[in-house]
LOMARZA-116263 format. One record per residue: residue number from 1; residue in three letters; x, z, y of N, C-alpha, C in turn. Coordinates in steps of 0.02 Angstrom, whole numbers, plus 32768, in hexadecimal, padded with zeros to 4 digits. Example, Ala and Ser with C-alpha at 12.3 -4.5 7.8 and 13.67 -1.06 7.14 Angstrom:
# residues 2
{1, ALA, {8294, 8186, 7EE4}, {8267, 8186, 7F1F}, {8294, 8186, 7F5B}}
{2, SER, {8282, 8162, 7F90}, {82AC, 8165, 7FCB}, {8285, 818A, 8002}}
# end
This chain:
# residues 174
{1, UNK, {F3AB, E7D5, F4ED}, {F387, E796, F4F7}, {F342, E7A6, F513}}
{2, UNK, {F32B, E779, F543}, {F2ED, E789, F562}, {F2B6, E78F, F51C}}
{3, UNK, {F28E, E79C, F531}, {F24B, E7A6, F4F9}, {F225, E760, F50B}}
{4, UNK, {F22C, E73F, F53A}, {F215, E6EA, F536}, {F241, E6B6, F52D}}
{5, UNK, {F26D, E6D7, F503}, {F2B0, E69F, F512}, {F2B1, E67C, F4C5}}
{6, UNK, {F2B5, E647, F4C0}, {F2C0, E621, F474}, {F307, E61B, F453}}
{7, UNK, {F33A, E618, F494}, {F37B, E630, F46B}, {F39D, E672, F498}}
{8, UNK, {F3ED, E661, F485}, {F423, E69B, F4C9}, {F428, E664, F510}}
{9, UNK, {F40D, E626, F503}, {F40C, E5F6, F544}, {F3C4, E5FB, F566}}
{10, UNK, {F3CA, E5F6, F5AB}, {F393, E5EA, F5DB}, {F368, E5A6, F5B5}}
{11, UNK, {F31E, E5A1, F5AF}, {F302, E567, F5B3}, {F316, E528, F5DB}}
{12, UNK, {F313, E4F5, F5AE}, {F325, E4C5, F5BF}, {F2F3, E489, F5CC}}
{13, UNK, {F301, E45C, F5F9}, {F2A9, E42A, F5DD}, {F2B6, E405, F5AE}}
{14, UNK, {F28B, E3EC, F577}, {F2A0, E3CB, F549}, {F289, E373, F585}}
{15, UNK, {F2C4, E347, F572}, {F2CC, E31B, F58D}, {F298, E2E5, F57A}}
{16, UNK, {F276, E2BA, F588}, {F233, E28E, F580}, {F240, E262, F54C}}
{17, UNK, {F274, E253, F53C}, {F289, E227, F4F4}, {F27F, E255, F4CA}}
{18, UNK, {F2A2, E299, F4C5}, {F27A, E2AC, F48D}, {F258, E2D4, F482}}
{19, UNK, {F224, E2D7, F4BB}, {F1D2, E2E7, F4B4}, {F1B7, E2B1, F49E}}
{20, UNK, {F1BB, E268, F4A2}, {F19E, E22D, F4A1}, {F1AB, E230, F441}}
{21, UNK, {F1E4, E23F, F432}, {F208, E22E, F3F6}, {F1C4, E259, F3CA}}
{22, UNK, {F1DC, E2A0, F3CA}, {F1B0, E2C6, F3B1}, {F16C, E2AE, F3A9}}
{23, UNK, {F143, E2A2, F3EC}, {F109, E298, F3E8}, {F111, E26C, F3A1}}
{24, UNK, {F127, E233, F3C7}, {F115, E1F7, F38C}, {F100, E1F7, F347}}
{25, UNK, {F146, E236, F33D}, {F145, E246, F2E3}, {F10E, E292, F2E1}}
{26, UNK, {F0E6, E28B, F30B}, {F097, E2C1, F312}, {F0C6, E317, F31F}}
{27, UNK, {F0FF, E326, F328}, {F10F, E35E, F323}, {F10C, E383, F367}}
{28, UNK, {F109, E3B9, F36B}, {F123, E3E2, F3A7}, {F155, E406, F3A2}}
{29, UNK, {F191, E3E6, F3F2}, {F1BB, E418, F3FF}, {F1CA, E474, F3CF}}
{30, UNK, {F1FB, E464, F3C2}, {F207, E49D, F389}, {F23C, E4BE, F3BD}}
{31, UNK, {F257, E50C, F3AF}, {F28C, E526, F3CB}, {F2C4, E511, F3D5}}
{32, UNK, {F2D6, E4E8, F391}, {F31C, E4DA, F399}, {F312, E4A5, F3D2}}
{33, UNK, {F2E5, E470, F3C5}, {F2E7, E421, F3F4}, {F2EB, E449, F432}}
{34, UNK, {F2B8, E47E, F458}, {F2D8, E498, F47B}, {F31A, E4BC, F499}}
{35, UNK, {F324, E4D6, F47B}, {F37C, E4F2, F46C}, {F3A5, E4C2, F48E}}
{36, UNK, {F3A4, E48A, F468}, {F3D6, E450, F466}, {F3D4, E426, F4A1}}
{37, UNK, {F391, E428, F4C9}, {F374, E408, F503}, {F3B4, E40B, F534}}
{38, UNK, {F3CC, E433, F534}, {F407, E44E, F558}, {F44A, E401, F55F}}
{39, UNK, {F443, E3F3, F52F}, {F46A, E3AB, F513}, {F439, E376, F504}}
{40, UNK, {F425, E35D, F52C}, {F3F2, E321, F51A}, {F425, E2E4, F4E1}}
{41, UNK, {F445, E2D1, F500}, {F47B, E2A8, F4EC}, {F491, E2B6, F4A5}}
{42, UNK, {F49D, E2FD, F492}, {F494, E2FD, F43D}, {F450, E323, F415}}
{43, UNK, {F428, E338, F442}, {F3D1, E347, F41B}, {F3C8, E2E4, F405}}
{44, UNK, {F3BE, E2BA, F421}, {F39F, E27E, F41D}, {F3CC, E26E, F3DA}}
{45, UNK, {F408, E260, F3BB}, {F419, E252, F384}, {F40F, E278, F343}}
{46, UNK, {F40F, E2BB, F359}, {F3FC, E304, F32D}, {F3C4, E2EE, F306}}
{47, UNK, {F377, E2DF, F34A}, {F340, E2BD, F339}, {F33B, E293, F313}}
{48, UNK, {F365, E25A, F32F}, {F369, E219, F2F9}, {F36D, E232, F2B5}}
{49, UNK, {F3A2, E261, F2AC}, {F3CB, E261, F25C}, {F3A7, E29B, F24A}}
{50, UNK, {F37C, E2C6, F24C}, {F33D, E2E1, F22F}, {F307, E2C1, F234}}
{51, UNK, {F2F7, E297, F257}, {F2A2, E275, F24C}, {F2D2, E237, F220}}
{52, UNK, {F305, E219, F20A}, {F324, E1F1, F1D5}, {F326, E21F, F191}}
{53, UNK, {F32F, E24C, F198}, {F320, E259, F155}, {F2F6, E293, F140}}
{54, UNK, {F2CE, E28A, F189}, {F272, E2A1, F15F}, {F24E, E26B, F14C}}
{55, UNK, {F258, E23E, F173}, {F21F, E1F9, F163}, {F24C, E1BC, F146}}
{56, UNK, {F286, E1C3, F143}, {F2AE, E170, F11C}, {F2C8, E18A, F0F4}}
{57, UNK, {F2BA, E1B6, F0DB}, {F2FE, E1C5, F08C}, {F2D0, E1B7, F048}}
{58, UNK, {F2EE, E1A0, F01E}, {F2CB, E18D, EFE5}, {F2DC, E1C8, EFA9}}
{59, UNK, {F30C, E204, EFB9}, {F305, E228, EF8D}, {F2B5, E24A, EFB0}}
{60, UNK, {F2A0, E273, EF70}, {F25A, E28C, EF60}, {F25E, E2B9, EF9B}}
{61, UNK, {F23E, E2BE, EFC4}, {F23E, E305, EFFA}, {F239, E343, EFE9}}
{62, UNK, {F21C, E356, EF97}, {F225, E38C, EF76}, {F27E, E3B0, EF5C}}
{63, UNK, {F27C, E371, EF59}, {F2C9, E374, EF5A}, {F302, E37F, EF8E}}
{64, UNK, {F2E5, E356, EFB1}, {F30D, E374, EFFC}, {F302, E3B8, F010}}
{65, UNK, {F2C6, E3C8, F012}, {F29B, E417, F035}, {F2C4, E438, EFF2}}
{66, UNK, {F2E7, E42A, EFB8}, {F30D, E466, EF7F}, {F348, E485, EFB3}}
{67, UNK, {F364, E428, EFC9}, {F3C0, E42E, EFEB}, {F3A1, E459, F020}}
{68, UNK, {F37E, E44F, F05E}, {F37B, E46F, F085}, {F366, E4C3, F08D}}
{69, UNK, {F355, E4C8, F067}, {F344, E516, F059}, {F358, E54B, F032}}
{70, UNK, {F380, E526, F000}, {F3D5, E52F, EFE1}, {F3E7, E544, F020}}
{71, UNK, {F40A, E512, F044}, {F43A, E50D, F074}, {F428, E53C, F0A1}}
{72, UNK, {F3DC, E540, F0C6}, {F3D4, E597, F0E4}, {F3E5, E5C4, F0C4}}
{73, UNK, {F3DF, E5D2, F09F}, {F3E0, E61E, F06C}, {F438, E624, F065}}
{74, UNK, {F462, E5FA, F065}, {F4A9, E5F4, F055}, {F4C4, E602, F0A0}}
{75, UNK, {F493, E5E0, F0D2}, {F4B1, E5EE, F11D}, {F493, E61E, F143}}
{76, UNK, {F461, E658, F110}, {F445, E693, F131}, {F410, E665, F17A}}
{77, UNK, {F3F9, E637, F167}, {F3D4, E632, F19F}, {F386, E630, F198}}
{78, UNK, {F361, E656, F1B2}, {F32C, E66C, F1B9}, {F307, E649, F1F4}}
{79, UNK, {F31B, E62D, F217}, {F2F8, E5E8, F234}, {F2EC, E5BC, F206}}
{80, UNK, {F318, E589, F1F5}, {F310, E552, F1BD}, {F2DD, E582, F18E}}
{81, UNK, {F2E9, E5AC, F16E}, {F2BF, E5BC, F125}, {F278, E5D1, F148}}
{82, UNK, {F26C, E5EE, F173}, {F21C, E5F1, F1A6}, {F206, E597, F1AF}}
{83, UNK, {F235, E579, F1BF}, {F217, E521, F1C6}, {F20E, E506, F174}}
{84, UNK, {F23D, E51C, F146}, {F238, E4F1, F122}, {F226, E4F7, F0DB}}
{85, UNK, {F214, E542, F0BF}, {F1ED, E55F, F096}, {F1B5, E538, F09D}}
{86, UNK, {F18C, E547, F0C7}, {F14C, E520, F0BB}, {F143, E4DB, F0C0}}
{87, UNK, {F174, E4B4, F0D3}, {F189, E47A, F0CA}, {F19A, E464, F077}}
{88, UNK, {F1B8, E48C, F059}, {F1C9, E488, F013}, {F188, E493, EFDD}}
{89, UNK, {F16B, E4CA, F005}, {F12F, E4BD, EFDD}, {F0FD, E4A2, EFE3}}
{90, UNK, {F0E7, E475, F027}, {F0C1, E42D, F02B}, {F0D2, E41D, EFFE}}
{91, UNK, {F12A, E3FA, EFF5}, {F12A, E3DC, EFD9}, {F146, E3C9, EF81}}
{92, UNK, {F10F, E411, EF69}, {F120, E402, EF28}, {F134, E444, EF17}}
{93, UNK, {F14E, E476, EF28}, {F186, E4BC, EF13}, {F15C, E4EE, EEF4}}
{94, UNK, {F147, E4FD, EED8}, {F10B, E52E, EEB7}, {F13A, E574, EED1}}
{95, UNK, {F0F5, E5B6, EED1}, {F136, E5DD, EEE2}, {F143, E61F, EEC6}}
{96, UNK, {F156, E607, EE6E}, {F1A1, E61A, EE42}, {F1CF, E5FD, EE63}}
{97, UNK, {F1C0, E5C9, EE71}, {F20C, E5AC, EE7E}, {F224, E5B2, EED1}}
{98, UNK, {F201, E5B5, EEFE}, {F207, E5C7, EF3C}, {F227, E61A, EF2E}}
{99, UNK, {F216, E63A, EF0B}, {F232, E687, EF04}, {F272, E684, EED5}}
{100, UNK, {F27B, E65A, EEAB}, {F2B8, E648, EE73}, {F2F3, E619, EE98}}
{101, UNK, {F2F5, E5FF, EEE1}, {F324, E5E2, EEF5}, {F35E, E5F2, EF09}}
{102, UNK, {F364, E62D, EF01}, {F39F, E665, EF17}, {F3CF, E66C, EEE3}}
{103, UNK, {F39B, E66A, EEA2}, {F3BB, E675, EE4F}, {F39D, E643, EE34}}
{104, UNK, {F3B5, E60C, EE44}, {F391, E5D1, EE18}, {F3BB, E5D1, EDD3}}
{105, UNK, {F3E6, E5D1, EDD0}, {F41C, E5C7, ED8B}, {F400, E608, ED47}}
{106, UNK, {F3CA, E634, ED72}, {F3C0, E648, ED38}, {F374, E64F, ED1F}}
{107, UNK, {F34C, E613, ED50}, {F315, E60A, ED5E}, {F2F6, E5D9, ED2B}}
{108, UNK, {F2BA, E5C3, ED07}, {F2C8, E59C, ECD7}, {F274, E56B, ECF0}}
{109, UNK, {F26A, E57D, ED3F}, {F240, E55A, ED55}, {F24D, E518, ED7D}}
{110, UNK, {F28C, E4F9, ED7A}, {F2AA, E4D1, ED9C}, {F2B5, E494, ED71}}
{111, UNK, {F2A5, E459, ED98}, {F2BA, E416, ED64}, {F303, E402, ED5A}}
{112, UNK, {F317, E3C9, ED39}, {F35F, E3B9, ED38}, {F36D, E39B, ED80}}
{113, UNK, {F341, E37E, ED9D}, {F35B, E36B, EDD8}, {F364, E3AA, EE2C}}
{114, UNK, {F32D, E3DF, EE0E}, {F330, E3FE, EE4E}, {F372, E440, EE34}}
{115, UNK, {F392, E434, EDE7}, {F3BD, E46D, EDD2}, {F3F8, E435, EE0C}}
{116, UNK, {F3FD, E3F6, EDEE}, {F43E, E3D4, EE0D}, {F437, E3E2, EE61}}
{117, UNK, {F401, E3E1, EE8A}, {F41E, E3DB, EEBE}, {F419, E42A, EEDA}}
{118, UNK, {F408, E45F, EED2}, {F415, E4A3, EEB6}, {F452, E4BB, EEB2}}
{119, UNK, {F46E, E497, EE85}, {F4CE, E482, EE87}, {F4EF, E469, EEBA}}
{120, UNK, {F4E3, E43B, EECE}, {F502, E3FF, EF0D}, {F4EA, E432, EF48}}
{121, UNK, {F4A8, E450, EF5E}, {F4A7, E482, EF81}, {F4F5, E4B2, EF94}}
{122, UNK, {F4E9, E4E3, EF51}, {F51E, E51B, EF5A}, {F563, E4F1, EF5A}}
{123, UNK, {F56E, E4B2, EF42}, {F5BE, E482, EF40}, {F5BE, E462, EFB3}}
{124, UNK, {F581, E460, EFC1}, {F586, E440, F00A}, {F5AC, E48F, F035}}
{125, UNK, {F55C, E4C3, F01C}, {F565, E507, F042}, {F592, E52A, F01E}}
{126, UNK, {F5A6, E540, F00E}, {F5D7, E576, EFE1}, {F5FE, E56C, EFCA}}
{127, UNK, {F637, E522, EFAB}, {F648, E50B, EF8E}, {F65B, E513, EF4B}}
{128, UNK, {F62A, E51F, EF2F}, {F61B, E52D, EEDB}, {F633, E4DF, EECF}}
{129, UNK, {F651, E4DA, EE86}, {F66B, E49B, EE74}, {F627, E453, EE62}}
{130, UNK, {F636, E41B, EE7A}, {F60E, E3F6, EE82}, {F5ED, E3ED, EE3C}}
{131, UNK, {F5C1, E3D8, EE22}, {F5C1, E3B2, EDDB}, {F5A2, E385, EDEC}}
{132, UNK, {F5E6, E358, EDD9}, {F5CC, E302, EDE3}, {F5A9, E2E4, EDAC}}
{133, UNK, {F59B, E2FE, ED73}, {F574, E303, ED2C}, {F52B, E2FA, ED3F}}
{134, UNK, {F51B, E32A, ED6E}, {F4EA, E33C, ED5D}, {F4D7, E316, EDAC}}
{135, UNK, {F4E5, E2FE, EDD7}, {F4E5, E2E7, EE0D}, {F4D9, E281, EDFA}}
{136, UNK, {F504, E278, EDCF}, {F4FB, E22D, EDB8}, {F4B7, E220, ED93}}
{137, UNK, {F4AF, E25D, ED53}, {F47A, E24C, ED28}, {F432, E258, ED51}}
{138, UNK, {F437, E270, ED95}, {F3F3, E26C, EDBE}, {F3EC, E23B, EDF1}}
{139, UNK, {F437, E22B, EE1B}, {F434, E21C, EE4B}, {F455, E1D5, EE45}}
{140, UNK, {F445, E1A2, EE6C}, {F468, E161, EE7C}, {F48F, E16D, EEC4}}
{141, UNK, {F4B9, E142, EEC8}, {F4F6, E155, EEFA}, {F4CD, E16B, EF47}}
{142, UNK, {F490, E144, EF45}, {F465, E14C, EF84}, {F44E, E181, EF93}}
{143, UNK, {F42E, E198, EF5F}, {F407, E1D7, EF44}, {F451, E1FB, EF6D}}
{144, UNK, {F482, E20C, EF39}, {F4B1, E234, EF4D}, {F4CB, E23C, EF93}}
{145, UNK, {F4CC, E1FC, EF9B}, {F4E0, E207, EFF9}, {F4A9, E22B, F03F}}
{146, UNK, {F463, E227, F021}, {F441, E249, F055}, {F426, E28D, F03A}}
{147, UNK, {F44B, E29A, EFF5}, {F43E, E2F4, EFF9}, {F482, E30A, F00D}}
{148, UNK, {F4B2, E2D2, F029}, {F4EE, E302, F035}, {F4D4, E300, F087}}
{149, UNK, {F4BD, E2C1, F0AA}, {F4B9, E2CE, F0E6}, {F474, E313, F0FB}}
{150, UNK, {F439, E305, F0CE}, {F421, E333, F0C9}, {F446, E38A, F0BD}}
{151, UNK, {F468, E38E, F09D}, {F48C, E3D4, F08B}, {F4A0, E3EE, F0D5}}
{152, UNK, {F4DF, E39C, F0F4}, {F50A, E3CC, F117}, {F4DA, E3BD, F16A}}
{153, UNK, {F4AB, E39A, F16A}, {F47E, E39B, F19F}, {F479, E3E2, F1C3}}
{154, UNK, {F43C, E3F1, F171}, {F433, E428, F17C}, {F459, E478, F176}}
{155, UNK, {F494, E46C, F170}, {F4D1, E4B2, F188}, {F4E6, E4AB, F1C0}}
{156, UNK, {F4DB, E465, F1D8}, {F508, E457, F22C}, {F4C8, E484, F25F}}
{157, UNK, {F490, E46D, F248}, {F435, E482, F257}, {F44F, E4C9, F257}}
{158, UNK, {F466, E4F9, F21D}, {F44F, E53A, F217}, {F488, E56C, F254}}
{159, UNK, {F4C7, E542, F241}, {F507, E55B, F26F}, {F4F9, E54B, F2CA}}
{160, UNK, {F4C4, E50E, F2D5}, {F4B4, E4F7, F324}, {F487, E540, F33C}}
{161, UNK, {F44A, E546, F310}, {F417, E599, F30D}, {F447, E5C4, F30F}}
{162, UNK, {F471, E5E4, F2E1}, {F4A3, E623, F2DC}, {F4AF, E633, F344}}
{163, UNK, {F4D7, E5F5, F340}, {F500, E5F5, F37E}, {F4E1, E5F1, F3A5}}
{164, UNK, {F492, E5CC, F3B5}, {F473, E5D6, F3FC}, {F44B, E60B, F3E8}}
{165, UNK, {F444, E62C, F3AB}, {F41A, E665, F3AD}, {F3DE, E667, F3BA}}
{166, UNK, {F3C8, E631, F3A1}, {F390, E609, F3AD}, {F34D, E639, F372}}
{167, UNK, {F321, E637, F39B}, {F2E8, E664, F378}, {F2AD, E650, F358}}
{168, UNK, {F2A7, E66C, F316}, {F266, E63D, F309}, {F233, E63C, F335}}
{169, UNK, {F208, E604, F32F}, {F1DF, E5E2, F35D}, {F199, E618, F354}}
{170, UNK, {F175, E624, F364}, {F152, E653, F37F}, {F111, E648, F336}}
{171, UNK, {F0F5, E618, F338}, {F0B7, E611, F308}, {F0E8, E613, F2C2}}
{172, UNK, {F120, E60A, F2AF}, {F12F, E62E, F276}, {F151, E67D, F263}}
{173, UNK, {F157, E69C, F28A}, {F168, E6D4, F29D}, {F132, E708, F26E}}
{174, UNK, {F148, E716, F234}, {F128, E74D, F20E}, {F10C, E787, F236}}
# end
């Protein structure tokens, strides 16, 4: 791969809808949005259904940033966990528990709600058996439906990176 290249694909332009999109929600073009530029036609819904459940989901975003960074660590992806580590700990993740998410089950820094979706994590990625126990006594059916779209969002997210070989973005790059 070239040494200026962001994935195994040639640069693409990212298309003006969603530069316009981005702006709006204050962000800049990330690797993958580049990546994907390649397909305008499915980056623009991608967009939609991540800026939907960064800014419209009513589960806790601490909660979401658990599923999603579960879900890196289960899908070996080191893009997502460079974006979304420090995302988790904006919002809320102290970091015992940013270092205990690998072995949460034997971690005793975790609440009842971030143990349940911890679970639903490894049941989306890994298929460890669901517990609907512990999924009801936190979650309402709503709740439940956007950490599943959240879960499998973000594995469709980690498997789209795998395959374009897409590289972390340069200012997070250890």
């Amino acid at each position: 791969m070239d040494s200026n290249a962001i994935s195994r694909l040639p640069v693409a332009a990212l298309p003006a809808s969603a530069s316009q999109r981005l702006a709006a929600a204050g962000r800049d073009p990330i690797n993958l949005h580049k990546a994907l530029a390649h397909a305008p036609a499915l980056l623009a819904p991608v967009l939609d259904l991540i800026h939907a459940l960064r800014f419209d989901a009513i589960v806790p975003r601490v909660l979401r940033e658990v599923m999603i960074c579960r879900i890196a660590q289960l899908e070996n992806s080191a893009y997502e966990l460079a974006h979304h580590l420090p995302m988790a700990a904006e919002s809320g993740l102290d970091a015992e528990q940013l270092d205990a998410l690998d072995r949460w089950r034997d971690a005793d820094c975790f609440s009842v709600q971030q143990r349940a979706v911890l679970g639903y994590a490894e049941h989306l990625g890994a298929g460890a058996p669901r517990d609907d126990k512990a999924l009801d006594a936190c979650f309402s059916p709503a709740e439940q439906t956007e950490l599943t779209v959240t879960g499998a969002t973000y594995i469709a997210l980690a498997r789209m990176l795998r395959a374009l070989d897409v590289r972390i973005d340069e200012d997070l790059s250890a």
